[in-house]
C-alpha positions as CSV (number, residue, x, y, z in Angstrom):
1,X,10.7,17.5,6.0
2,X,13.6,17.9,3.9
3,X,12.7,18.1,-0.6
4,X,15.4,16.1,-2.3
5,X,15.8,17.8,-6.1
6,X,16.9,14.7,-8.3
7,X,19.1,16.9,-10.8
8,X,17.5,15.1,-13.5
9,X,17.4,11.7,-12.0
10,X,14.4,9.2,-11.1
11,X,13.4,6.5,-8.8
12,X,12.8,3.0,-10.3
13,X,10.9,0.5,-8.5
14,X,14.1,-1.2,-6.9
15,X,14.5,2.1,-4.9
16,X,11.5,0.7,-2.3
17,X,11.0,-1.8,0.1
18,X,7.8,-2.9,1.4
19,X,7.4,-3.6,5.2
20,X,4.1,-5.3,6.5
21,X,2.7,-5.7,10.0
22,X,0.5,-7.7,10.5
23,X,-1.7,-8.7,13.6
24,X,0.5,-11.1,14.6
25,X,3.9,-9.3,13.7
26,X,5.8,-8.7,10.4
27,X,4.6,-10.2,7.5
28,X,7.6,-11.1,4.9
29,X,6.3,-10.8,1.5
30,X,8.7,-12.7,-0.7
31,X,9.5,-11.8,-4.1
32,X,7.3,-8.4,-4.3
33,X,7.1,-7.5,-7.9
34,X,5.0,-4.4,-8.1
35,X,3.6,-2.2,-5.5
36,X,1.5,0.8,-6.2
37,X,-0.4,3.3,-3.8
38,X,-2.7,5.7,-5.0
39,X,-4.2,8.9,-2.9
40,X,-8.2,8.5,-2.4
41,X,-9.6,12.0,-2.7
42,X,-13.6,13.7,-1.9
43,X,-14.1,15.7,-4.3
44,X,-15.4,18.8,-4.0
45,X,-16.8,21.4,-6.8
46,X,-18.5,24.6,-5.7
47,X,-20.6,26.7,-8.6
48,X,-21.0,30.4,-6.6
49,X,-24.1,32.8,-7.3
50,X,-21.4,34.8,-8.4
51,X,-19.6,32.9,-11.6
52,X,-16.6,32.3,-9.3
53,X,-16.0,28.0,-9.2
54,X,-14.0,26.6,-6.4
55,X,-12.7,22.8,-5.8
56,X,-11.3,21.1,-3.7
57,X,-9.7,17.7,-3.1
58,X,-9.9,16.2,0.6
59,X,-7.8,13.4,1.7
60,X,-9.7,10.1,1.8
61,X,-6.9,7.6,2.7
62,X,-4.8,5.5,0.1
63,X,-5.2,2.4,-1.6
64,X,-3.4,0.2,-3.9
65,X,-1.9,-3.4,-4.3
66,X,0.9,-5.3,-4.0
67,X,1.8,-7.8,-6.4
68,X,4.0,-10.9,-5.4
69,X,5.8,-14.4,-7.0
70,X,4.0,-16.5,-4.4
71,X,7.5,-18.1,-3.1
72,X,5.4,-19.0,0.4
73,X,2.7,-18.8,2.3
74,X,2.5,-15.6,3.9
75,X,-0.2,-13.6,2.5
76,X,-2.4,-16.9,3.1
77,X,-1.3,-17.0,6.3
78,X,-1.7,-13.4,7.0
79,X,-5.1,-13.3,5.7
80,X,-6.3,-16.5,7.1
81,X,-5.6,-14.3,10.8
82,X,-7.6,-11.7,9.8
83,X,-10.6,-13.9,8.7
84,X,-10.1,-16.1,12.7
85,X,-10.3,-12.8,14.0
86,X,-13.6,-11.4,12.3
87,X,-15.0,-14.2,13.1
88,X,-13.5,-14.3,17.1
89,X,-15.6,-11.1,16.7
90,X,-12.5,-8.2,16.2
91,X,-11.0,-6.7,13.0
92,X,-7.8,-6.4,12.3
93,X,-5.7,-4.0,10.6
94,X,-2.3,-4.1,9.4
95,X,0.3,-0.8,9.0
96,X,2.6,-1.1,6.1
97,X,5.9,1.3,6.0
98,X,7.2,2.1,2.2
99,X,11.2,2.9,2.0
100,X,12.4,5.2,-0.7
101,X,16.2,5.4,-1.3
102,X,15.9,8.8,-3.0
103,X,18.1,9.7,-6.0
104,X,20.5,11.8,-3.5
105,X,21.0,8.5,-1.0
106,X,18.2,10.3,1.0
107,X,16.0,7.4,2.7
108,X,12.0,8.5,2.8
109,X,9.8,6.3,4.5
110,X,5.9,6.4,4.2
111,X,3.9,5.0,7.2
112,X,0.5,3.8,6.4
113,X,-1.8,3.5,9.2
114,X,-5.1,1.4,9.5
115,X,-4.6,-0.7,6.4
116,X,-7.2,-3.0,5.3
117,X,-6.0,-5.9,3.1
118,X,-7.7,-8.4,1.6
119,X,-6.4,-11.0,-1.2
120,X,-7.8,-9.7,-4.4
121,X,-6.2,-13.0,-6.3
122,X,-4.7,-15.6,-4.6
123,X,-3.1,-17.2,-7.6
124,X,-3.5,-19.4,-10.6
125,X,-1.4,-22.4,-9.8
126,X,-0.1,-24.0,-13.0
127,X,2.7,-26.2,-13.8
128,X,4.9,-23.6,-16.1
129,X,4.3,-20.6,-14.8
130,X,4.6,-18.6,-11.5
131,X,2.1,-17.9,-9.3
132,X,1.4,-14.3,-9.0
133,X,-0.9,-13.1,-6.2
134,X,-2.5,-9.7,-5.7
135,X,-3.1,-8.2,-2.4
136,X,-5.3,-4.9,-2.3
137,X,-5.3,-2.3,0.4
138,X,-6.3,0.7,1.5
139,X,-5.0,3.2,4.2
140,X,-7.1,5.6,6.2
141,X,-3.3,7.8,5.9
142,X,-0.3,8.1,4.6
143,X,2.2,9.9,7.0
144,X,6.3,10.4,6.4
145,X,8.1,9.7,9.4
């Protein structure tokens, strides 16, 4: 796994690109706005006999949202599989790939395996304004590939 040093550089949000699969394929999330991941931690704090403290942080999967411009009806589509399929008796889970185009032209790419979605809002339909759904995951990994 090769480090990229930015030489004083940064990544903005249009560096990434979202890729869902779904249960039934690819999912194609028009107009994503926002996408953040967060690492899920146990953690773990150790008071010894002896004065000495130790921690530690284990890995606990990943979580986040994604945030899109409804512009059609995927993520309703998407979720409305999952929900036939608890209810045909089986869960399904989704892996989602993140692609950074580093500062250097490098390309990263993040695989998240069992990802759990569900749509945290769905949207507030109104005549002058765009409808802006939420869908929030978590990952039991995070993995680059």
């Amino acid at each position: 796994m090769a480090i990229v040093q930015s030489q004083g550089a940064f990544n903005t949000g249009r560096d990434t690109t979202i890729v869902l699969i779904g249960p039934f394929g690819q999912v194609n999330l028009s107009n994503i706005v926002g996408f953040d991941a967060k690492q899920d931690t146990v953690d773990l704090k150790s008071n010894r006999l002896d004065g000495v403290k130790m921690n530690a942080y284990l890995p606990d999967g990943w979580s986040g949202t994604i945030t899109v411009d409804r512009g059609d009806n995927s993520l309703d589509v998407l979720l409305a599989g999952i929900e036939q399929n608890w209810f045909a008796g089986t869960y399904t889970y989704c892996t989602m790939f993140q692609y950074v185009t580093e500062v250097g032209g490098v390309q990263t790419v993040m695989a998240y395996d069992n990802v759990a979605v569900k749509l945290g809002d769905a949207g507030n339909f109104q005549p002058d304004a765009i409808v802006k759904q939420t869908l929030n995951w978590t990952a039991n990994r995070r993995r680059i590939v």
